[in-house]
N, C-alpha and C positions, 0 to 999 in steps of 0.2 A: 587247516589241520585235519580236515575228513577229504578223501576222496571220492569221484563222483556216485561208482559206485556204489559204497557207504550211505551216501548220502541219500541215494534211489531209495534204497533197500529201507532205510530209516523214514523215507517218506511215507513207502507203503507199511508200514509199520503205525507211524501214526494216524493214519485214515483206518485201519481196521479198528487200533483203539478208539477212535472218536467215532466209530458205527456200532462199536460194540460198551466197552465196560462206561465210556463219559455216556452215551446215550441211556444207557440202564440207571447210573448214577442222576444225570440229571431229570430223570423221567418222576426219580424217585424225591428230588430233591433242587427243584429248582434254585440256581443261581441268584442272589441277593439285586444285583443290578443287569440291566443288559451291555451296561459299556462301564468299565470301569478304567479309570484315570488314575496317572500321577496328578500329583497337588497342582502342576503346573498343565494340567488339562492335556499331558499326553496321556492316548490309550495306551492301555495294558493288557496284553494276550493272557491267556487262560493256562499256559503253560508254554515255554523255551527250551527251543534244542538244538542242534547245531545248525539246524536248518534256520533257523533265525541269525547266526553269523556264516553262512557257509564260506566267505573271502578268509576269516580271520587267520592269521599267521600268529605263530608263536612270536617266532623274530622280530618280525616287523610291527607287528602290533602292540603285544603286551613287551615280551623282551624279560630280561633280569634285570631284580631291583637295582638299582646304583649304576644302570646302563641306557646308554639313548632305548628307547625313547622315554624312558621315564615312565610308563605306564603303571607301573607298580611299586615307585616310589621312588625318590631322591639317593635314599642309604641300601648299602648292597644288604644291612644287617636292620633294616628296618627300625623299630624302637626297642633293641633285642641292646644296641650298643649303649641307646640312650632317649631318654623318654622328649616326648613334647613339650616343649618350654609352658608352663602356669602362667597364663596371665593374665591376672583379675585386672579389669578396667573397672578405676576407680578416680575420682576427683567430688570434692563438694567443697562449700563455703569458702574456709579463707586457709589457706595455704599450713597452716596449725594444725589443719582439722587434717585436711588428707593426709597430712604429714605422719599424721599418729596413726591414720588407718594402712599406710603403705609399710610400716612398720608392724602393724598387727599379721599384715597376710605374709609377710617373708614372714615372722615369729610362727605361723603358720602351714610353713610350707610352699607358698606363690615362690615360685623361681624369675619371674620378671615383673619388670612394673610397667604399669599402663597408663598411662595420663587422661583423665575427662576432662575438657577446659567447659568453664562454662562461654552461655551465649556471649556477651558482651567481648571474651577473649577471643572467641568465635569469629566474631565481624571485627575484628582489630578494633575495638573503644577502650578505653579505659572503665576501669569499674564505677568511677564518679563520674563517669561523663552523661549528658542530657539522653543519653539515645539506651543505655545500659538502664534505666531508671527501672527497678522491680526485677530486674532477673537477676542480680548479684549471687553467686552459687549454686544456685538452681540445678542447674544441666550438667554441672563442675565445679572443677574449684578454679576462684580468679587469679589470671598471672597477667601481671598492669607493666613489671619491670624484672629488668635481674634481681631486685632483690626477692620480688616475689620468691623467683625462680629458687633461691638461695635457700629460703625457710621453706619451701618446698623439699629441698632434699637434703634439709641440714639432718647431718647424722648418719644418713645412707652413701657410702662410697658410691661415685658413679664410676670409680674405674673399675668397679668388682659386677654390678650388675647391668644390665641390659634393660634401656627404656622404650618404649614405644609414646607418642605423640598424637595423640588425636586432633591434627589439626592440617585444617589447610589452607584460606588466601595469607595468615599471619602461618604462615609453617616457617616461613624462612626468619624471621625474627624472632620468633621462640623458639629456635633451633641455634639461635644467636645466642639468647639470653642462656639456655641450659651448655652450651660451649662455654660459656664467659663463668656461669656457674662451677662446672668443672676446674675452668683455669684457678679459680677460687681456692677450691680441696686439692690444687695441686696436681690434678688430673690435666695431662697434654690430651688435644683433641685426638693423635692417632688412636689413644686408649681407650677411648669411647663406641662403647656396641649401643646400639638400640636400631630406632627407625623413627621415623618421620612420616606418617602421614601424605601429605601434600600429594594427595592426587585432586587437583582444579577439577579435570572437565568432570567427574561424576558431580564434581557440587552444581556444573550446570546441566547435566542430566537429569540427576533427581534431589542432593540432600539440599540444595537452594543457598548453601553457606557462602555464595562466593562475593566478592569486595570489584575488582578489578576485571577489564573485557578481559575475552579470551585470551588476544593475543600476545598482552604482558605479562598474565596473568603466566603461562606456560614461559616467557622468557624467565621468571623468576622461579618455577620448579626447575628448567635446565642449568639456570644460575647454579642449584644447590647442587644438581647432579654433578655438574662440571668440578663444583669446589669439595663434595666428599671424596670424587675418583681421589684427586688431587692429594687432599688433605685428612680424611679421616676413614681409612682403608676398609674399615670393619662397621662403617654403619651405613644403613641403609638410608637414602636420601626421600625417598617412596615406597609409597604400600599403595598400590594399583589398588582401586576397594571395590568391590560389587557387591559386596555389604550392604551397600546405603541403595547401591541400584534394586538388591533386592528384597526394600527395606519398601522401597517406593511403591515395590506390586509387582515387580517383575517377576517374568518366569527364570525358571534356572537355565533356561536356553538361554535367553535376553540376558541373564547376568553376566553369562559364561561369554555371548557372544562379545557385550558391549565392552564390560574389563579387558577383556583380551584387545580387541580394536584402540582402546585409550593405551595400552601398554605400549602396543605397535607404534603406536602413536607418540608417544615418548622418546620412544628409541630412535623415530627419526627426526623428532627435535634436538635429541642428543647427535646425531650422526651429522644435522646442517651445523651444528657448532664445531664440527671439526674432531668430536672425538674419537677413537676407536671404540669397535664397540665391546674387544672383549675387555676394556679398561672402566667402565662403566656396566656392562651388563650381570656380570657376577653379583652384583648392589641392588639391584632392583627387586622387591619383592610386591607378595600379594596378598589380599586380603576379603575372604571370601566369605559368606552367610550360609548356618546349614541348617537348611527348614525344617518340617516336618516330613518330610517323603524319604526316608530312610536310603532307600539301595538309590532312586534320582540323583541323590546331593553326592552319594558316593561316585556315582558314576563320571558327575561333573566333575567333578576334583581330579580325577583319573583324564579327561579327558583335558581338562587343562593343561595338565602338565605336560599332555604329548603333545598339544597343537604348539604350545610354547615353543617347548625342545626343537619342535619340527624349521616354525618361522624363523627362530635364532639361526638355526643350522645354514637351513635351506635358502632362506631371502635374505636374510642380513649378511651371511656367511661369517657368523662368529665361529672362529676355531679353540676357542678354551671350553672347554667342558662345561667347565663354571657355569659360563654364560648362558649354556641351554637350560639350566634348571631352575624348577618353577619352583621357588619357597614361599609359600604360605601360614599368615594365621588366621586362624576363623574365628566364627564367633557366634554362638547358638542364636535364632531369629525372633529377635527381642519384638517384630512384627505378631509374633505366635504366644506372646505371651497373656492372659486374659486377667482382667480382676475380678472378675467371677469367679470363685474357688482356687485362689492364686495357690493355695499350697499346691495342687497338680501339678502346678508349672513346673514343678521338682521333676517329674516324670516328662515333659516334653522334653525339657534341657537335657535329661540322662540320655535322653536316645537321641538326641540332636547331635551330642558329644562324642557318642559313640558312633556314629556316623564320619564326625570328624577324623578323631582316630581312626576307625579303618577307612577313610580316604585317603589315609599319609599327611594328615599335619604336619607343622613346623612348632605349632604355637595355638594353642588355646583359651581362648575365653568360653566362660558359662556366665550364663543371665543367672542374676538371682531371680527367687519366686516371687517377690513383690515390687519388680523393676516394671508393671503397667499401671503401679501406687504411688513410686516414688521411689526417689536413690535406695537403695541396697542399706538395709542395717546392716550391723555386724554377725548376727544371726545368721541372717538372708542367703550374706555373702560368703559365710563361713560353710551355711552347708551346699551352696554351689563348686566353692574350688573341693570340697571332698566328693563330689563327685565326681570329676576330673582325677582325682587319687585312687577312690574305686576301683574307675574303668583300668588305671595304670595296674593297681598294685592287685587285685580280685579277680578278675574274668577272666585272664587269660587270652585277650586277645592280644596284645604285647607279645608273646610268644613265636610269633611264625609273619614272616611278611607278605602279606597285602591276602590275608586269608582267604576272602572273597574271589582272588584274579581267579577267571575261568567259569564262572557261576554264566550259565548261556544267557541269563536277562541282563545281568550286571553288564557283560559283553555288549549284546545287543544295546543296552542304554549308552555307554559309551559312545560305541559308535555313533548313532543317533545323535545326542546329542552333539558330537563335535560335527556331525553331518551340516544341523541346521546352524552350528555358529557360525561354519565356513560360506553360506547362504548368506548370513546377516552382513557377512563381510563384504562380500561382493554387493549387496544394496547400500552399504555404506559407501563403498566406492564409487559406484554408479552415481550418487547422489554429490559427490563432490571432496568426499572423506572425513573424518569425525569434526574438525570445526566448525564445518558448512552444517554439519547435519544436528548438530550444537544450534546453530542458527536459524535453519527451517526447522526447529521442533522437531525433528525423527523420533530422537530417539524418547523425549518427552513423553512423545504420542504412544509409542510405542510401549511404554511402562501404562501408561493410562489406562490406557486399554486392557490389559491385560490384569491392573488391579479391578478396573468394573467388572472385568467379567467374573473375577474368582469373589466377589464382593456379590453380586448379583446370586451367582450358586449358592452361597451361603446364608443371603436372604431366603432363596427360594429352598432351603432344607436340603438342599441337592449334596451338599458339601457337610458332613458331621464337624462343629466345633464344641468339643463337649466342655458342657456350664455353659454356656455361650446362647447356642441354638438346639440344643438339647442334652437329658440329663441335668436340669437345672437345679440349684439350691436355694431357699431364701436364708441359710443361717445367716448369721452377723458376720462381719469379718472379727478374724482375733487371732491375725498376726502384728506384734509391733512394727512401727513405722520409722524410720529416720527421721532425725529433730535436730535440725544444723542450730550452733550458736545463736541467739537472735540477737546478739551483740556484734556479729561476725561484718555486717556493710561500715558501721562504725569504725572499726578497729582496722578497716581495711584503707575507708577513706580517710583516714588520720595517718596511716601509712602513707600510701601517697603525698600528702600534703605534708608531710615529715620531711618526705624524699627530696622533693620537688623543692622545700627551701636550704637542703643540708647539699648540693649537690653543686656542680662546678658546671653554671649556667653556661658560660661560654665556653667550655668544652663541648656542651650536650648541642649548641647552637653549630660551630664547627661540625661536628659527628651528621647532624642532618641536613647542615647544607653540602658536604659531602657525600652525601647517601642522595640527595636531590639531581647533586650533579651528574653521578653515575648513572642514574635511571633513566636520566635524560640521553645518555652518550647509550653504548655497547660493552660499557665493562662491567664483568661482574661484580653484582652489590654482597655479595655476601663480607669481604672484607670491611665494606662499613657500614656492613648492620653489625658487628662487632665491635666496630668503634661505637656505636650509638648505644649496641648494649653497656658499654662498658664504662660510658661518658654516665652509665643510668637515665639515658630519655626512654621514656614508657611508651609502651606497646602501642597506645594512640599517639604520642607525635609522630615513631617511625612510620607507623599506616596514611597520618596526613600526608607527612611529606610524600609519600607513594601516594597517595590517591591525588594530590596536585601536578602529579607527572602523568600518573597513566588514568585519569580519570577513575570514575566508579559504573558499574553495568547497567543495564538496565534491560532484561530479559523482554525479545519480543512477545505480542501476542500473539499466537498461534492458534487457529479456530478450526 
């Protein structure tokens, strides 16, 4: 964008200023630290100019919005046409409770809905099973069968809104149960939008959720992939997540790198099952975490979608448009939340959101303020999505698209960071590519590391977490807290055991030894995890009969 020229003349320019008015200024007023960082322990120069991107191209780099490379966003009209999808992630106790609180945030204003499942649905058990024993609703709310799934969404059209799924070795069978739900209210699967969850390898990266080894574990995401191209046009089968990777301690380099590597990675699972890729890739989406380092998170987000765009383009050779673009939801970094002086958290979330928004969301969640105490009241959660409404409807930043493009740090961060994801790429491959490195701990280590060390600084005062490590409070707490049913394990396991004797046993027997068989052979199980939803066998018999095919994991030690 400058010629060399320019660029001289601008060098000597800032070397007169850094001998003359910063030498005067800082003589008078010493600089607070000698190295100052982003959150993720990159340096941060004292001021950026074009000398800091001197390659940068309009064209090539940034580009217009709604045009390869996506640098500045997905829509040519930004959120000028239409804002970022709401959407509060929610789940607790028994399927009654969330039911009345997904009703409260669309009464609200939430324009999508989010599913928490808890633990026990988490690892495929049933709510009454031996292994579920004390976490019932805890973490979400429990879905054991279709019917859960049914008073789950009784009352809410699913062909009018869009669901997202927090789940993933059980993604493919609660992705059964809410189709079989649908077919219920008369909803056909093509009609259904949301997403699925079901990105595996982060759960053996960092969030630990996973049931099944690797390598069935990914036949059963390509399963879903195969059968949404197929059959359900308009929903996403995955949400790539670096969420949970940078949930774990990762830097935003490492989140950006490894999501992007697992997505890669998808695509060529999808690509050895035969299919095209621009028939599947238009589906795929992502799911990102936005810290506390304001312009860093932005930059990532910018810098995703072009490496995205680029790989579709360039190595896969997708020719629909579709397929090069990166849609994402985020979701403020519930890692950053403190219970020390939780009301603040209000003030991290706002600028965590805002971060999101001007990195070109899809799709937004906000943490509520007392989500490091316990599930979100109705309070909690209520003044989190109004600030998501704020940023929309107040500021003004909604007005103009990708406001920041061209800011020379924001630039310079970009670059940078897709510089070192494109590094992390090539050590992934050098090492054997994301399964192997699933298996020698890579990427494991690699989060490790990098949470000791940001854990370390903040031990050592190095790093401000305020309430935390300094600025401290002793008042009391006195926000109200969430108080799930304490009748709600009861009423659940009576459920089940209601189900289980009202239900057409030899169907439900059929339904799983046909779902046994197929996991056994190479056809896709999604048709009879359908029957199985539909036969009503609960989310643990389908996971048995899958874990007596493909076994269950068992992560090595890594030292």
């Amino acid at each position: 964008m400058f010629d060399q020229e320019t660029l001289e003349r601008l060098r000597a320019e800032q070397q007169r200023w850094a001998a003359t008015t910063l030498a005067e200024s800082t003589a008078r007023l010493p600089e607070r630290w000698g190295q100052f960082t982003t959150i993720s322990g990159r340096p941060v120069q004292r001021l950026y100019t074009p000398l800091d991107a001197p390659t940068l191209s309009y064209s090539t780099d940034l580009g217009f919005p709604g045009e390869y490379p996506f640098t500045r966003g997905i829509h040519a009209t930004g959120y000028r046409g239409r804002l970022w999808t709401m959407r509060m992630f929610a789940g607790f106790g028994t399927a009654e409770e969330t039911n009345a609180r997904y009703k409260y945030l669309l009464a609200q204003g939430n324009t999508g809905l989010s599913v928490a499942f808890d633990l026990p649905t988490l690892m495929g058990y049933d709510s009454d099973a031996p292994q579920a024993l004390g976490e019932f609703g805890k973490c979400g709310v429990a879905v054991s069968s279709l019917q859960d799934m049914e008073v789950l969404f009784e009352g809410i059209p699913l062909g009018e809104v869009s669901t997202s799924m927090t789940i993933n070795s059980p993604a493919a069978p609660l992705w059964a149960f809410y189709i079989a739900a649908a077919e219920r209210q008369g909803v056909p699967p093509g009609a259904l939008r949301g997403t699925t969850q079901n990105d595996i390898l982060k759960e053996y990266q960092a969030q630990k959720e996973y049931v099944f080894p690797p390598e069935p574990s990914m036949r059963l995401v390509t399963d879903t992939i195969e059968y949404g191209a197929r059959h359900l046009p308009q929903w996403n089968p995955i949400s790539i997540s670096g969420y949970h990777i940078r949930e774990a301690g990762a830097t935003a380099a490492q989140e950006l790198a490894f999501t992007l590597a697992n997505g890669l990675e998808y695509v060529r699972w999808a690509l050895r099952r035969g299919l095209a890729v621009d028939d599947f890739a238009p589906r795929l989406s992502f799911f990102f975490n936005v810290h506390n380092d304001f312009f860093e998170e932005i930059a990532k987000l910018r810098a995703a979608r072009r490496i995205w765009a680029r790989e579709m383009r360039q190595t896969f050779g997708a020719h629909d448009p579709r397929s090069w673009l990166m849609r994402f939801h985020t979701q403020t970094a519930g890692v950053s939340l403190t219970a020390q002086q939780p009301e603040i958290n209000v003030v991290r979330v706002a600028i965590q959101a805002l971060a999101a928004v001007l990195g070109g969301a899809q799709s937004l969640h906000t943490n509520s303020l007392d989500e490091a105490l316990a599930l979100p009241s109705e309070q909690a959660v209520t003044i989190a999505l109004r600030t998501q409404q704020i940023i929309a409807h107040e500021t003004g930043v909604t007005h103009t698209v990708d406001p920041l493009g061209g800011s020379f740090y924001l630039e310079r961060l970009t670059n940078d960071l897709e510089e070192e994801a494109y590094t992390y790429f090539r050590r992934i491959d050098d090492l054997g590519g994301v399964l192997a490195c699933v298996e020698n701990g890579f990427f494991q280590q690699e989060i490790a590391d990098s949470a000791h060390r940001f854990q370390r600084e903040v031990d050592a005062r190095q790093r401000t977490i305020v309430g935390v490590n300094a600025f401290q409070s002793d008042e009391p707490l006195r926000i109200p807290l969430l108080k799930m049913n304490p009748q709600g394990y009861e009423r659940q396991a009576a459920r089940l055991a209601a189900l289980r004797e009202s239900r057409d046993a030899v169907a439900v027997g059929h339904a799983l030894d046909g779902l046994r068989q197929a996991a056994q052979g190479t056809e896709n199980v999604m048709p009879h995890l359908l029957d199985a939803a539909r036969a009503y066998a609960t989310l643990g018999e389908i996971m048995d009969a899958l874990r007596e095919v493909f076994g269950v994991y068992r992560e090595p030690v890594v030292l």
